[in-house]
Each structure stands twice: as C-alpha cells, then as structure tokens.
ROKEPA-533636 format. One line per 8 residues: number of its first residue (from 1); their letters; for each residue x, y, z of C-alpha. Coordinates in steps of 0.25 Angstrom, whole numbers, plus 5000, padded with zeros to 4 digits. Layout:
% residues N
NUM = A = X/Y/Z; ...
//
This chain:
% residues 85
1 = XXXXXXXX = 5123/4836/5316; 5116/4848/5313; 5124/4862/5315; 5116/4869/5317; 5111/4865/5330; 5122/4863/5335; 5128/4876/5333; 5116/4887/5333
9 = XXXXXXXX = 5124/4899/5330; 5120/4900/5317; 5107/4899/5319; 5107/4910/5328; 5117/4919/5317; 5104/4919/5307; 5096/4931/5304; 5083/4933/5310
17 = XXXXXXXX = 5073/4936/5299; 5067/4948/5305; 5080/4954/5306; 5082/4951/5289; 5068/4953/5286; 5071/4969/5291; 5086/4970/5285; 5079/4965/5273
25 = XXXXXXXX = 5068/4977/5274; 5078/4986/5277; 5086/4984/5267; 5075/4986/5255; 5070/4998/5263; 5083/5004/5262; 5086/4999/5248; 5075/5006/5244
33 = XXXXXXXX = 5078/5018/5252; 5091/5018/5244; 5085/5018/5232; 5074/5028/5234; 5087/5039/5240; 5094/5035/5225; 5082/5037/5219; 5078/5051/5226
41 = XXXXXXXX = 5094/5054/5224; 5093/5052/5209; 5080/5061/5207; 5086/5073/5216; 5099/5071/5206; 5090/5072/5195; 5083/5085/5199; 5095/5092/5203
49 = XXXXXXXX = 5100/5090/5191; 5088/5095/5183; 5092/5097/5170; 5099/5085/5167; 5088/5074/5164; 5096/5063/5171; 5087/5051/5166; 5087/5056/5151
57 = XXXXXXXX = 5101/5057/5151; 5104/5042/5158; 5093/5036/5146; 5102/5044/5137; 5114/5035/5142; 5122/5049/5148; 5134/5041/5155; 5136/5054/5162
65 = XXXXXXXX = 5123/5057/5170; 5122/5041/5171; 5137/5042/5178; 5131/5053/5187; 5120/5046/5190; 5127/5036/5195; 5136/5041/5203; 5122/5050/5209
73 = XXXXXXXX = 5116/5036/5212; 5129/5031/5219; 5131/5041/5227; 5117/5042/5232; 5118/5027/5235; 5130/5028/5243; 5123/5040/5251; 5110/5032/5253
81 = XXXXX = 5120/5020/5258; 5128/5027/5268; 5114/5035/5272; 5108/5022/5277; 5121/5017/5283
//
C-alpha cells in the first residue's frame, strides 16, 4: 500500500515554497549586505591607516599586514553576524 496516504503527516511537514522562495531571498540580500559592511570595513581600515598602502603591501606578500587584515576582516564578520542576529 502506498504510505503516504495512509499517513499524511509528512505531507503536511513539507515546506511551502513561498515561505522558501523568501528565506531564499533573504538570505542573498543579507549575504550581500554582509559583504558590502566587509567591504566598507576594509576601506575605512585603509583610510585610517593612511600611510600604509595596504594593497601594495599584501601584492608584496607582507605576512604581517596580511595577518592584520585578517584578523580586520574577521572581526568585522563576526560584528556584521551578531548585528543581524
């Protein structure tokens, strides 16, 4: 016999696609909202620190400004994630 009509619970558990079509929309538009703040975070690190020419020093492979910039990036990841919580 077929289970599933017999039992129609799981039928009823199912997502309805509007619903998944705007957590799907949701989540790019955050996403990219997430990565526009790193991106604005990264240019505001750059002009604060105005003599230091952060992209000539990552092409000159400076482990030191690329450790910083990391740890820059990271921590305005974590800022932008709690933000939207």
């Amino acid at each position: 016999m077929n289970v599933l009509l017999e039992n129609p619970a799981p039928i009823a558990n199912l997502p309805q696609w509007d619903q998944l079509l705007g957590a799907l929309v949701a989540t790019g538009a955050y996403g990219l909202l997430g990565i526009f703040l790193m991106l604005v975070g990264f240019k505001m690190f750059e002009w604060i620190t105005g003599r230091l020419d952060v992209e000539t020093q990552l092409e000159k492979q400076n482990i030191a400004v690329g450790i910083v910039v990391a740890a820059l990036l990271i921590g305005i990841s974590l800022i932008v994630v709690v933000s939207m919580l």
